[in-house]
One Martini backbone bead per residue (centre of mass of N, CA, C, O) as a GRO file, in nm:
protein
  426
    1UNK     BB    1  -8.788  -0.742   4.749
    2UNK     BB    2  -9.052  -0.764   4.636
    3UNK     BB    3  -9.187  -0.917   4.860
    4UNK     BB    4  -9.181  -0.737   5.057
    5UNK     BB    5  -9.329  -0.491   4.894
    6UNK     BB    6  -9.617  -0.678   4.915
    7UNK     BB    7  -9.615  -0.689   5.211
    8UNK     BB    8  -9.634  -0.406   5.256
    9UNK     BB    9  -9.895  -0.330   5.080
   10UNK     BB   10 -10.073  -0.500   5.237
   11UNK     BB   11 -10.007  -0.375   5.548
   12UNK     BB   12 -10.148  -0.084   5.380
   13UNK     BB   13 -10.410  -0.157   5.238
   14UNK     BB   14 -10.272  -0.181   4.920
   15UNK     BB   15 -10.432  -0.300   4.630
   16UNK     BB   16 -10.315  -0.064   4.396
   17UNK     BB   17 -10.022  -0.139   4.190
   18UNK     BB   18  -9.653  -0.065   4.088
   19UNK     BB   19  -9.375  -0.241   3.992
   20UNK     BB   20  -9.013  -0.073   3.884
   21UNK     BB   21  -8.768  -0.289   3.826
   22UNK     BB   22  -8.427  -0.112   3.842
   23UNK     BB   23  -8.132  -0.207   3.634
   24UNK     BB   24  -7.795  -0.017   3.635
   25UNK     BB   25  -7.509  -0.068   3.431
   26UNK     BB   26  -7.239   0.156   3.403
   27UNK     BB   27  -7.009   0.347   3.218
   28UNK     BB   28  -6.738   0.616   3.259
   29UNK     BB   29  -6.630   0.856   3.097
   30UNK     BB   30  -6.352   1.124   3.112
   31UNK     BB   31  -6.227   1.391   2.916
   32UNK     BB   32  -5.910   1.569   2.874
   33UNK     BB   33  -5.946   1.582   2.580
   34UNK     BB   34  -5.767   1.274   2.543
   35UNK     BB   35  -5.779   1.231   2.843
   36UNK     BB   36  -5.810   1.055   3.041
   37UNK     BB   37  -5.944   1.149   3.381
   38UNK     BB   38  -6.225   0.940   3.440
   39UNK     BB   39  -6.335   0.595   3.573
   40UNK     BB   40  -6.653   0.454   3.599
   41UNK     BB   41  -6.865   0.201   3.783
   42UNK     BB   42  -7.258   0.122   3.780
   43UNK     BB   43  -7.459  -0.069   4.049
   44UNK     BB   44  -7.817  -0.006   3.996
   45UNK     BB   45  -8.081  -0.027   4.207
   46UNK     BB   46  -8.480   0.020   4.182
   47UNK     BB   47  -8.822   0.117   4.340
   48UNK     BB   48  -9.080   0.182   4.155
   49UNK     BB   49  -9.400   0.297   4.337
   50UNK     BB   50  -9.714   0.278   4.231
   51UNK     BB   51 -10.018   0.441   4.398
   52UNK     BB   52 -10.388   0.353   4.405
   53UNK     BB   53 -10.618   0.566   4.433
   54UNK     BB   54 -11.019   0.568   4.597
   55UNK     BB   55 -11.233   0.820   4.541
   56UNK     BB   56 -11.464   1.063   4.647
   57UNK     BB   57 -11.647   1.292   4.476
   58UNK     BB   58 -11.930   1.444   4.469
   59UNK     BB   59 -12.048   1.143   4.345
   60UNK     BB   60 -11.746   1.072   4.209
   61UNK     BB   61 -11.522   0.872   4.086
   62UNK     BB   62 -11.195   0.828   4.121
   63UNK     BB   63 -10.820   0.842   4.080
   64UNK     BB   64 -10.518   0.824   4.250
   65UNK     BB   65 -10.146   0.895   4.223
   66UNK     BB   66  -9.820   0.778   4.345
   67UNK     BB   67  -9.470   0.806   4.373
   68UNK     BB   68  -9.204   0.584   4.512
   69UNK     BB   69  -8.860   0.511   4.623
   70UNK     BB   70  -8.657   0.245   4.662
   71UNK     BB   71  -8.481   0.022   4.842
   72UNK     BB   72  -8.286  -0.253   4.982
   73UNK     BB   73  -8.177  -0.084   5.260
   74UNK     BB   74  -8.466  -0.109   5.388
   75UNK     BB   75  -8.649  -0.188   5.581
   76UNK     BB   76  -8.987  -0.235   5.665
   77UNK     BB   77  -9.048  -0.001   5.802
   78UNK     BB   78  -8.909   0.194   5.584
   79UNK     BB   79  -9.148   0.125   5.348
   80UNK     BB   80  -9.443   0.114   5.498
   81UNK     BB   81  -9.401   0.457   5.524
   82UNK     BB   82  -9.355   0.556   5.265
   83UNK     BB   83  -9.652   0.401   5.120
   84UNK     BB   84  -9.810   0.566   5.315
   85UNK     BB   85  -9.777   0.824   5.214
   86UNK     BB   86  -9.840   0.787   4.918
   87UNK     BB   87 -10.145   0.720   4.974
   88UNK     BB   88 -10.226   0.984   5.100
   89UNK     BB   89 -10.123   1.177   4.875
   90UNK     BB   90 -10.337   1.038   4.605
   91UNK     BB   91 -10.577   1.161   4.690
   92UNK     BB   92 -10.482   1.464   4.625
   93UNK     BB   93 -10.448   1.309   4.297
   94UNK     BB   94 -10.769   1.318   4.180
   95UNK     BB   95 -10.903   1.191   3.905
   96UNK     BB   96 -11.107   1.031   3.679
   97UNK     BB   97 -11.188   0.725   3.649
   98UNK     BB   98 -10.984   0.434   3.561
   99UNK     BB   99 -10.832   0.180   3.369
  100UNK     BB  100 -10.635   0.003   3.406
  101UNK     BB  101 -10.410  -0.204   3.294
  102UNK     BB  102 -10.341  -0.470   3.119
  103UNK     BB  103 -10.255  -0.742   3.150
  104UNK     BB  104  -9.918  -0.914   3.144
  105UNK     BB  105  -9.740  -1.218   3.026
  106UNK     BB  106  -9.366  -1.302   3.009
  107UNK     BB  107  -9.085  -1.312   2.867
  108UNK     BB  108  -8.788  -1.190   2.841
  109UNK     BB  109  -8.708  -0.950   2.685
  110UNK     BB  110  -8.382  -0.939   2.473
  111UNK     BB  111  -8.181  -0.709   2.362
  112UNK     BB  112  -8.021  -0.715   2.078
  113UNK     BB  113  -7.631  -0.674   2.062
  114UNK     BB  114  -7.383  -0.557   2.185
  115UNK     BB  115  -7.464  -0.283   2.395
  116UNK     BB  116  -7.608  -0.591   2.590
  117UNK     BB  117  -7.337  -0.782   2.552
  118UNK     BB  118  -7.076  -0.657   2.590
  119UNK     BB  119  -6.859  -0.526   2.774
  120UNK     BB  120  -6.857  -0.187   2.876
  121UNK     BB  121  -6.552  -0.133   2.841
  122UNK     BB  122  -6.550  -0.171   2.544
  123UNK     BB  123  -6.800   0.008   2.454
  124UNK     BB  124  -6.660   0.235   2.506
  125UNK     BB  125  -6.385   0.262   2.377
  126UNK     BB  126  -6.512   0.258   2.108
  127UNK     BB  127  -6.673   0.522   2.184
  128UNK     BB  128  -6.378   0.701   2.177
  129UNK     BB  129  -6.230   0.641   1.931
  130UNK     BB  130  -6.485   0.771   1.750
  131UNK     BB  131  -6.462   1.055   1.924
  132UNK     BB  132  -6.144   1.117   1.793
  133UNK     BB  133  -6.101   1.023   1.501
  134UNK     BB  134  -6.096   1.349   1.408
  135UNK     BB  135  -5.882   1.476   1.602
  136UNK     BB  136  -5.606   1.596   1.398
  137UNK     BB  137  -5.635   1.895   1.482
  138UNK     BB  138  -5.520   2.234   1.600
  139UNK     BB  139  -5.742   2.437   1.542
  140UNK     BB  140  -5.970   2.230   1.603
  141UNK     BB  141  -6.090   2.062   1.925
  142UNK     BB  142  -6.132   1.848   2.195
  143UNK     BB  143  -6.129   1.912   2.522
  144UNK     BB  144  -6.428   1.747   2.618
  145UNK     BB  145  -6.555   1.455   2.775
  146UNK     BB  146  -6.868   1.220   2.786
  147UNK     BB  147  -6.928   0.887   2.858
  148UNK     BB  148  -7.235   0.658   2.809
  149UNK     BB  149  -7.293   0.319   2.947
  150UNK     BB  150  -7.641   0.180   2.910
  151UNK     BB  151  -7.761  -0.071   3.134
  152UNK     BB  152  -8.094  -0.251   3.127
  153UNK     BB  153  -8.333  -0.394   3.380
  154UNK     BB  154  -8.664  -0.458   3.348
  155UNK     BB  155  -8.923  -0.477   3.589
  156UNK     BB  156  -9.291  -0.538   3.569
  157UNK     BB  157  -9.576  -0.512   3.782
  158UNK     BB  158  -9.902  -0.597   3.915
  159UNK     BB  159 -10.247  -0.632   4.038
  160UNK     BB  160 -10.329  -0.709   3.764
  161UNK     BB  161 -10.072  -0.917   3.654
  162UNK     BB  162  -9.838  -0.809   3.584
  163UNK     BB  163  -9.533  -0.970   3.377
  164UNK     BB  164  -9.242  -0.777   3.266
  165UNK     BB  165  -8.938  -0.809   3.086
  166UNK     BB  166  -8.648  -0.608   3.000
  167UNK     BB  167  -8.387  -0.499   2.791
  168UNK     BB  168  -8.151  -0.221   2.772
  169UNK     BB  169  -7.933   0.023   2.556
  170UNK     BB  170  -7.740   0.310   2.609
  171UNK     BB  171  -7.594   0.575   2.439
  172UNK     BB  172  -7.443   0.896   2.633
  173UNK     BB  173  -7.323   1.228   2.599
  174UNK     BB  174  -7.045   1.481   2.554
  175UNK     BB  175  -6.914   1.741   2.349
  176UNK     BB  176  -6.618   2.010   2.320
  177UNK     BB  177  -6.542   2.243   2.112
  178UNK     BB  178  -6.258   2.432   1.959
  179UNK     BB  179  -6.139   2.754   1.860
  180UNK     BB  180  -5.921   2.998   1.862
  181UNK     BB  181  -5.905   3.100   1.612
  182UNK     BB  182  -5.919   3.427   1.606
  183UNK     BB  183  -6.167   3.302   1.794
  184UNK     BB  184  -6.254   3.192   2.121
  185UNK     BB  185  -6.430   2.885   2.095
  186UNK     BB  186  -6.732   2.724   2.180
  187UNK     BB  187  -6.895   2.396   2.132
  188UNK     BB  188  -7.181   2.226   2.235
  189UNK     BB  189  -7.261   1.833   2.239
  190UNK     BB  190  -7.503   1.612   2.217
  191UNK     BB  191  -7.511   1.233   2.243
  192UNK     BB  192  -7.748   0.963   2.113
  193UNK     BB  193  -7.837   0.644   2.149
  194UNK     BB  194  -7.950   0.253   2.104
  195UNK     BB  195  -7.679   0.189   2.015
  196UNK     BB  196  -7.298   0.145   1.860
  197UNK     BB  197  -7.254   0.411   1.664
  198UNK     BB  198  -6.965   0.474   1.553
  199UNK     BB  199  -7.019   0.648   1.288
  200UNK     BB  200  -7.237   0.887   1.424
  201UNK     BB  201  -6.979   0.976   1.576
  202UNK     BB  202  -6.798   1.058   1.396
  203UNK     BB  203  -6.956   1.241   1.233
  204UNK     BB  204  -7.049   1.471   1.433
  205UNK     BB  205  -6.701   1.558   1.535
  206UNK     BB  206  -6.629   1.654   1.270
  207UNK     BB  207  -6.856   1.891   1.232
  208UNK     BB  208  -6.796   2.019   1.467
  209UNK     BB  209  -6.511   2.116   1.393
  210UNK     BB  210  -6.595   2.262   1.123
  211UNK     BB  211  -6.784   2.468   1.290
  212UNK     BB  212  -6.627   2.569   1.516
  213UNK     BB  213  -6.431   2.707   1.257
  214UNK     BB  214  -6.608   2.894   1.178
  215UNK     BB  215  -6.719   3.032   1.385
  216UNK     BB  216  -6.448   3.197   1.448
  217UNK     BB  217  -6.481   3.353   1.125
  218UNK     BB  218  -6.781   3.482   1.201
  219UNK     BB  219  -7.011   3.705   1.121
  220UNK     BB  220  -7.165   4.006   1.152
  221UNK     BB  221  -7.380   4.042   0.884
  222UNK     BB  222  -7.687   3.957   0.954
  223UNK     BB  223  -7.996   4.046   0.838
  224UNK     BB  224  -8.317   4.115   0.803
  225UNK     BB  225  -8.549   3.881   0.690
  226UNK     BB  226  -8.649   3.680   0.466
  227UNK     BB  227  -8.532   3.305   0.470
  228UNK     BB  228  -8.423   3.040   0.332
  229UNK     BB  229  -8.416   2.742   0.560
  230UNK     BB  230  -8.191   2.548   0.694
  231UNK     BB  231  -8.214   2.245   0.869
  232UNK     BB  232  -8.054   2.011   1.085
  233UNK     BB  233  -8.056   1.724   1.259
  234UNK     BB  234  -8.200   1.829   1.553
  235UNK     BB  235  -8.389   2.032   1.474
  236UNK     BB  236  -8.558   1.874   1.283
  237UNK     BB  237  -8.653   1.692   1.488
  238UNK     BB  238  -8.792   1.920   1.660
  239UNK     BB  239  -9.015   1.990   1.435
  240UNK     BB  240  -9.146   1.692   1.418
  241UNK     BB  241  -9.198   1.712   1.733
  242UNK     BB  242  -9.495   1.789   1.669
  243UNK     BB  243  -9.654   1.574   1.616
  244UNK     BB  244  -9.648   1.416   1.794
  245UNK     BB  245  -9.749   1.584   2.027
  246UNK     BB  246 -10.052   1.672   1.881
  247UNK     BB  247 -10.105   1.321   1.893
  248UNK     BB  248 -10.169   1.340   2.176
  249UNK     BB  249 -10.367   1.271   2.476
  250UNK     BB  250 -10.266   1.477   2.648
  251UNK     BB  251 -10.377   1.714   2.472
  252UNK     BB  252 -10.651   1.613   2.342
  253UNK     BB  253 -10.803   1.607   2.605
  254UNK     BB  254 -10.780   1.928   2.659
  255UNK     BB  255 -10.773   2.065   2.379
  256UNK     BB  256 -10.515   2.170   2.285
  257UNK     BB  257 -10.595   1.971   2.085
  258UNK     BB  258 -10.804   1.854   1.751
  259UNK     BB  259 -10.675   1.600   1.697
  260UNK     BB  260 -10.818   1.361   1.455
  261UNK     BB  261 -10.817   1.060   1.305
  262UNK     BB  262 -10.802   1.162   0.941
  263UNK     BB  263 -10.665   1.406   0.925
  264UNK     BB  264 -10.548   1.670   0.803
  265UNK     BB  265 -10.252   1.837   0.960
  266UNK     BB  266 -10.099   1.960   0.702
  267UNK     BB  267 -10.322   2.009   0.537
  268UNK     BB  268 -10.496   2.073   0.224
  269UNK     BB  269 -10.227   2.248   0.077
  270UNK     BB  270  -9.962   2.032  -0.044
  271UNK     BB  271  -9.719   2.080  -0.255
  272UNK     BB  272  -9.507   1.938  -0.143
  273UNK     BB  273  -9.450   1.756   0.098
  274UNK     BB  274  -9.579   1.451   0.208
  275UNK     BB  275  -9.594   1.310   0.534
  276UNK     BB  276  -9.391   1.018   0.712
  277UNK     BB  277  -9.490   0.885   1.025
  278UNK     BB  278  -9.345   0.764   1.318
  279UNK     BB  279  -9.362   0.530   1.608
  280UNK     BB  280  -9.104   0.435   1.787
  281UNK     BB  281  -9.002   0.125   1.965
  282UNK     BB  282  -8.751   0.053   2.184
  283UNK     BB  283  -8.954  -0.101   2.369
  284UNK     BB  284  -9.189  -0.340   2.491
  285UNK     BB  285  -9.256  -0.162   2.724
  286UNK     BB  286  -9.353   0.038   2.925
  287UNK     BB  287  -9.410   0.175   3.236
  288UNK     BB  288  -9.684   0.007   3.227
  289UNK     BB  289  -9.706  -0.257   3.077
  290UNK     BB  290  -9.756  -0.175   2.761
  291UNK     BB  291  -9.727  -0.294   2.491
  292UNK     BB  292  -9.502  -0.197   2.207
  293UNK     BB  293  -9.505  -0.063   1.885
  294UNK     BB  294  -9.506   0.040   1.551
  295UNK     BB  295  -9.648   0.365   1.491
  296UNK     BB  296  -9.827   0.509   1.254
  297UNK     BB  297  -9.892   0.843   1.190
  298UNK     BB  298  -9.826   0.940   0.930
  299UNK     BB  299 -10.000   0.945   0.563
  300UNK     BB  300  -9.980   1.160   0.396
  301UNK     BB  301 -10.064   1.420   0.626
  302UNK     BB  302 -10.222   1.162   0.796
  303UNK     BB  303 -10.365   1.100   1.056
  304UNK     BB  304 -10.351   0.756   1.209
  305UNK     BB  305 -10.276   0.831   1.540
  306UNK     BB  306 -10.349   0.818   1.863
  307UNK     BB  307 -10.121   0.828   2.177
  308UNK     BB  308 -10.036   0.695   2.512
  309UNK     BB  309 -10.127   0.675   2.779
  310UNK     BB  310 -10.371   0.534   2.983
  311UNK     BB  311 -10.519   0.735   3.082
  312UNK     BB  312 -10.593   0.896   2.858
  313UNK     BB  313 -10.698   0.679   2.655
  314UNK     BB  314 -10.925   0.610   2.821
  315UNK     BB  315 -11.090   0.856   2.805
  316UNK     BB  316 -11.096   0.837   2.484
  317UNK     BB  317 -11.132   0.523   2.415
  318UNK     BB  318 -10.882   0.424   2.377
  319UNK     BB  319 -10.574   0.244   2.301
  320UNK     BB  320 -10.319   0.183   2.479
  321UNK     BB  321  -9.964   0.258   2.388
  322UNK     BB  322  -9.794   0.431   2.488
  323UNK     BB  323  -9.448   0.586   2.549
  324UNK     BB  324  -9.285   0.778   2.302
  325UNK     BB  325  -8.870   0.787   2.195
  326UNK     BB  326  -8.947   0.775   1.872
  327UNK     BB  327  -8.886   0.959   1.559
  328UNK     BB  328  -8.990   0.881   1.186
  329UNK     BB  329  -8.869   0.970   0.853
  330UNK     BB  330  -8.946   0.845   0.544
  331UNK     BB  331  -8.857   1.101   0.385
  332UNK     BB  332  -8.724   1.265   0.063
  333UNK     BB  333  -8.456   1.385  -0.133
  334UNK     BB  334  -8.227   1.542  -0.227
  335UNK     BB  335  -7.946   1.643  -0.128
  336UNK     BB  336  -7.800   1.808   0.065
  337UNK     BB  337  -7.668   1.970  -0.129
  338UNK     BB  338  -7.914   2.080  -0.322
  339UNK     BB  339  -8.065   2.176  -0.126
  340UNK     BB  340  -7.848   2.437  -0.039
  341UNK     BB  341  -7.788   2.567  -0.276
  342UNK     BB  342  -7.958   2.789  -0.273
  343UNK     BB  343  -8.072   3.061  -0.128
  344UNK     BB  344  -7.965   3.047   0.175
  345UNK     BB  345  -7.991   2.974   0.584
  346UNK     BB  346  -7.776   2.774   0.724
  347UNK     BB  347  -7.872   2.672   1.031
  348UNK     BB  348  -7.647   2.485   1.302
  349UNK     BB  349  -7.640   2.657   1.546
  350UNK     BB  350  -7.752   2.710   1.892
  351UNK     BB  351  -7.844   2.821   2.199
  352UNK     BB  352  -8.156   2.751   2.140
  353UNK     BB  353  -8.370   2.525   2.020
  354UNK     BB  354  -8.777   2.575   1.976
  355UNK     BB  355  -9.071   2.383   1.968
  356UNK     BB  356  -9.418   2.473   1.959
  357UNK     BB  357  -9.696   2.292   2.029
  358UNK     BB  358  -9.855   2.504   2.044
  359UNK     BB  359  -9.803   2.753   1.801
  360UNK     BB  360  -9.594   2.632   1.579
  361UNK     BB  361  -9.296   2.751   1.679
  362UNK     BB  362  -8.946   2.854   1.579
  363UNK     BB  363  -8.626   2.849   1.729
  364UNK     BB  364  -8.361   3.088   1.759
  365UNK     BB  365  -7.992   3.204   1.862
  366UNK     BB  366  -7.747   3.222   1.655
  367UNK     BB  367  -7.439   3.090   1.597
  368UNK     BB  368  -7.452   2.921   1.316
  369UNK     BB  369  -7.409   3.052   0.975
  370UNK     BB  370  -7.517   3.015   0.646
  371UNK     BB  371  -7.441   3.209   0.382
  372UNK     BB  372  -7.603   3.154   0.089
  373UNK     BB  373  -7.514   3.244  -0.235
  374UNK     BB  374  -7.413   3.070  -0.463
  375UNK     BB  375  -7.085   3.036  -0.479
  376UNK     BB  376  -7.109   3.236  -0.168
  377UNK     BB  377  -7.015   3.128   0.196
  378UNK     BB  378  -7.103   3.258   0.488
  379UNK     BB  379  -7.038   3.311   0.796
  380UNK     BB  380  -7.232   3.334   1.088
  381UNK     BB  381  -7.336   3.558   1.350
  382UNK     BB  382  -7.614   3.637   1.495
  383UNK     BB  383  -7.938   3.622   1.571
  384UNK     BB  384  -8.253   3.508   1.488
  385UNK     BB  385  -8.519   3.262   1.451
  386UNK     BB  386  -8.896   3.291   1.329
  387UNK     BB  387  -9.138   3.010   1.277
  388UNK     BB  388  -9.393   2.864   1.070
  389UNK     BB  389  -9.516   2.567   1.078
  390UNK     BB  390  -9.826   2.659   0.970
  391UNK     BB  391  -9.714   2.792   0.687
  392UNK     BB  392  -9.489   2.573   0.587
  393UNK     BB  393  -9.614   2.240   0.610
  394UNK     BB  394  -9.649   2.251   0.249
  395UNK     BB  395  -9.334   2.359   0.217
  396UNK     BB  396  -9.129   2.098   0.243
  397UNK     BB  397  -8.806   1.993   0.236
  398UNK     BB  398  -8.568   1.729   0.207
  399UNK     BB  399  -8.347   1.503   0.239
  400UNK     BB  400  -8.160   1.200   0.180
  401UNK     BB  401  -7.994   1.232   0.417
  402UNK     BB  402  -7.908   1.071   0.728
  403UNK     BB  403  -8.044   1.063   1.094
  404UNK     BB  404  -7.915   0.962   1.352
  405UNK     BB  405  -8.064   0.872   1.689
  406UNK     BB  406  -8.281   0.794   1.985
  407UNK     BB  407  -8.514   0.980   1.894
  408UNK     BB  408  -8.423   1.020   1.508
  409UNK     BB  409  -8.499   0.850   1.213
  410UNK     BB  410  -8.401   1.080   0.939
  411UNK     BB  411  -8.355   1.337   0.799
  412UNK     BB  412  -8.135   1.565   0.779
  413UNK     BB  413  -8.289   1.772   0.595
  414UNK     BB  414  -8.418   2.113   0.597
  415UNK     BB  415  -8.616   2.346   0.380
  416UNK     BB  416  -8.773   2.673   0.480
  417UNK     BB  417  -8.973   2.906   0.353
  418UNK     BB  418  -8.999   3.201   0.499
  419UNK     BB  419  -8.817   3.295   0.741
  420UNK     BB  420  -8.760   3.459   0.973
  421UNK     BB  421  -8.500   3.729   1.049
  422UNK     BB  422  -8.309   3.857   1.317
  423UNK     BB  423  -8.057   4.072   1.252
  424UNK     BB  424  -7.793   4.286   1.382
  425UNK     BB  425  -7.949   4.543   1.327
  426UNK     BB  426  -8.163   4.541   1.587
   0.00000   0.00000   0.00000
């Protein structure tokens, strides 16, 4: 298939082009409560072509591109019409000339580990185990669940000479909590995962299931004012995906952005935590074929590199590094009891937790919150929280406890001072 593309591409009289051979095959659970109720297996090749096109405009050099989806089951004749497409379109997307990706090229590299070597049917049982082991009591269970095991194998080409590849597997799902009384609730979970990670799947169904327990029995009784605010899990990875945002290269080359490397971008008066953050690179190239490696991003609070993909970093002068999709925090601090000791309102679950990378706000609209006040403890529902991030960013506390994701390795909690707090009296 691959010579096919090649021969359509060069009968199209396209020079400039990259072929993304993308083969995935995946195991499906279904299950209502703990019934299987559908398992599904598939495996699926795909081949994402972008083409570039150079033209002139007002006697300055451009360069557009286009991508578009081929299959195997393609004609000769429907792959040209495709390419012939996709190449026409590219003018019209024509932005400052820059130059491709470096070439490379090297041998398939294997990603070890169960997830993408050991049978998919069995690596999915292993955390449906995990993710049911937990549901062992009655007024509190999950009613569905969704699991996926995806193995893929990247093969990516381009014009200028790269040829490399390489495996990849990742675990996600979701699952829905319940609990009856003495209010009928349900909370929505979804996981992610890069590795086999069954005890982070067990230890978040725990979790989900205390949570949904208490979200049944908590009060509307939250004022509006400011509060130490404690945010958990997903939240956290949240509120720190503004760093990674504001020094990407997308952002920095249009000014939306004007952080540059050596910045202190956490502000020049930090009594807290000064902050390390890194991108971790989760595979071996990028979507565009350039090699990528765990990339140092924030050292006590200063920025240490600008990232990106290969048109804007081409643009800003800098080497491009490929788009990461982890980041990694290895600041710490007191256990997360500790943490949450204090007067404060930990914030659980949200109908939607939101971090503005334009203006630096975080917030949502809380389904459950714990009201802490020496020793104790109330479940609390509705209100929203409206926080910034640029006012808060000097006096971070986190926690020693640590929480995994796909997208996020680091510290469980994190607590914010003074952040605004509409409640229910509003």
């Amino acid at each position: 298939m691959i010579e096919r593309i090649k021969s359509a591409l060069k009968d199209c009289g396209i020079a400039l082009w990259r072929i993304n051979d993308n083969t995935e095959e995946s195991a499906e659970l279904f299950f209502v409560k703990k019934q299987l109720d559908t398992r599904r297996f598939k495996d699926v090749r795909k081949f994402q072509v972008t083409v570039f096109r150079d033209v002139d405009k007002d006697g300055a050099s451009m360069r557009g591109f286009t991508s578009v989806t081929l299959l195997e089951s393609m004609s000769d004749s429907q792959l040209r019409e495709e390419l012939k497409g996709a190449y026409y379109a590219a003018q019209f997307a024509a932005n400052p000339a820059y130059e491709l990706p470096d070439p490379v090229q090297a041998p398939i590299k294997e990603k070890p580990g169960e997830l993408c070597q050991a049978p998919l049917a069995e690596s999915a049982g292993k955390m449906a185990r995990a993710l049911f082991s937990a549901d062992s009591q009655s007024d509190a269970f999950i009613n569905s669940a969704e699991i996926f095991i995806i193995r893929s194998k990247r093969h990516i080409l381009s014009s200028e000479g790269t040829d490399v590849s390489y495996t990849d597997g990742k675990v996600t799902g979701e699952f829905v909590a319940q609990c009856r009384e003495p209010e009928d609730v349900e909370i929505h979970n979804m996981f992610s995962y890069d590795s086999l990670n069954t005890e982070a799947l067990g230890r978040k169904v725990k979790e989900a299931l205390s949570f949904v327990r208490d979200r049944a029995r908590a009060k509307r009784i939250l004022k509006s004012g400011k509060y130490d605010v404690v945010l958990s899990g997903d939240a956290v990875a949240s509120v720190l995906s503004y760093y990674d945002s504001r020094s990407s290269a997308h952002m920095i080359y249009p000014k939306y952005s004007t952080w540059q490397a050596g910045d202190s971008v956490q502000g020049e008066d930090v009594p807290g935590t000064r902050l390390n953050l890194d991108l971790c690179a989760t595979v071996p190239y990028s979507e565009e074929g350039i090699p990528m490696e765990d990339l140092p991003l924030l050292r006590e609070g200063k920025l240490q590199a600008i990232h990106g993909n290969n048109r804007f970093c081409r643009y800003l002068g800098i080497k491009p590094t490929g788009m990461y999709g982890k980041l990694r925090c290895t600041n710490t601090g007191a256990s997360f009891e500790e943490l949450k000791s204090g007067p404060c309102l930990w914030a659980v679950t949200f109908s939607g937790f939101e971090m503005n990378a334009m203006s630096g706000h975080f917030g949502g609209e809380i389904r459950l919150a714990y009201l802490i006040d020496g020793g104790t403890v109330t479940p609390v529902t509705g209100g929203s929280i409206n926080g910034s991030l640029l006012d808060a960013q000097g006096n971070l506390q986190f926690s020693s406890d640590r929480y995994e994701a796909a997208n996020y390795s680091g510290p469980y909690g994190l607590r914010i001072n003074g952040v605004s707090v509409a409640g229910t009296d509003d």
